[in-house]
Structures are given as C-alpha cells and as structure tokens.
C-alpha positions in Angstrom: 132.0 109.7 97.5 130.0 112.6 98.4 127.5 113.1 101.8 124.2 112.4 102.3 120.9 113.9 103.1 119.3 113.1 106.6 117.7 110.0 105.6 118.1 107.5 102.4 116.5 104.6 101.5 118.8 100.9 101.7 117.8 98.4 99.5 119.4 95.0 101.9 119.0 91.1 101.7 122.8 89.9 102.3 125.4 89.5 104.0 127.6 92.7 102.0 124.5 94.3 103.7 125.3 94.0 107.3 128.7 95.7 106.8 127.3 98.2 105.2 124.5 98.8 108.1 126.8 98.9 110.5 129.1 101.2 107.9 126.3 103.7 108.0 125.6 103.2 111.5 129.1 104.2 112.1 129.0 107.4 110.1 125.5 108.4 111.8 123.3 108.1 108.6 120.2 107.5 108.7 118.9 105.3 106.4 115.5 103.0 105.9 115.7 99.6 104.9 113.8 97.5 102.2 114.3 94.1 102.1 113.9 92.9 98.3 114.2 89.3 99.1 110.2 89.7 100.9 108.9 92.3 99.4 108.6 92.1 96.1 107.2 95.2 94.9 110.6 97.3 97.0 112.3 94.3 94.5 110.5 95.6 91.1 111.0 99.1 92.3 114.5 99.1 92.4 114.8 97.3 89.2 112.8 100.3 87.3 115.0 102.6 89.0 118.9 101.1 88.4 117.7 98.5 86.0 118.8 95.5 87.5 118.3 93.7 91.2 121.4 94.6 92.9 122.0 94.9 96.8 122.8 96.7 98.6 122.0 99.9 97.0 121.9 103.4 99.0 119.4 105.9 97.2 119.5 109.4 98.4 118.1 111.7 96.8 117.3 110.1 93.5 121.3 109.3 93.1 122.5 105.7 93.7 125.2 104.1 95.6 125.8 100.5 95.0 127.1 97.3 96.5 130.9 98.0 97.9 131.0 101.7 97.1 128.2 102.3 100.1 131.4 101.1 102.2 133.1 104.7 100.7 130.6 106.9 101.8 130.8 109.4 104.8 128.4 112.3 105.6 
C-alpha cells in the first residue's frame, strides 16, 4: 500500500478499529475520526462514496483503504 497525505479521514465504530488507530498512530498519520454508528449522516456519506457501510475505511485523498488493508499502510 502506498503513503498518505498529512491528514485523512477514519470512518471507526469497532473493535478492527482500535488496531487500526493505534496502527496509524504507530506510523504517525494523522487521521480524523467519524464514528458511523452516531452519526448518521458520516454513516450515509460513506455509503454514497464506497457503496456500502463498511468500517473501518481510511479515505485520503478521495482513494479508499478498507477494513484489514488500513493495517498494510505506512507513510
């Protein structure tokens, strides 16, 4: 997997999630997270964009990393 800009956006609300917080913690991105599970417009937002509810999913830069594969990143 490639690197990422300064900051992305994390799309969290389980327990895959935590790893992969403390993934990107690890690797010093920076990230913003959005918890679908109480708010539900972040939740109807990522379904437009990827089509399905699905976390965790990085976006950075309008490309999408999801669930395991976020674990494969580095910067």
């Amino acid at each position: 997997m490639g690197g990422f800009s300064d900051e992305g956006s994390l799309y969290d609300g389980c327990l895959l999630c935590m790893n992969v917080i403390q993934h990107l913690e690890n690797q010093g991105i920076d990230y913003q997270t959005m918890n679908i599970l109480e708010d539900h417009q972040q939740r109807d937002g990522l379904k437009r964009k990827i089509g399905e509810v699905y976390v965790p999913v990085l976006e950075d830069e309008g490309q999408f990393t999801i669930g395991e594969d976020i674990l494969q990143t580095d910067r």
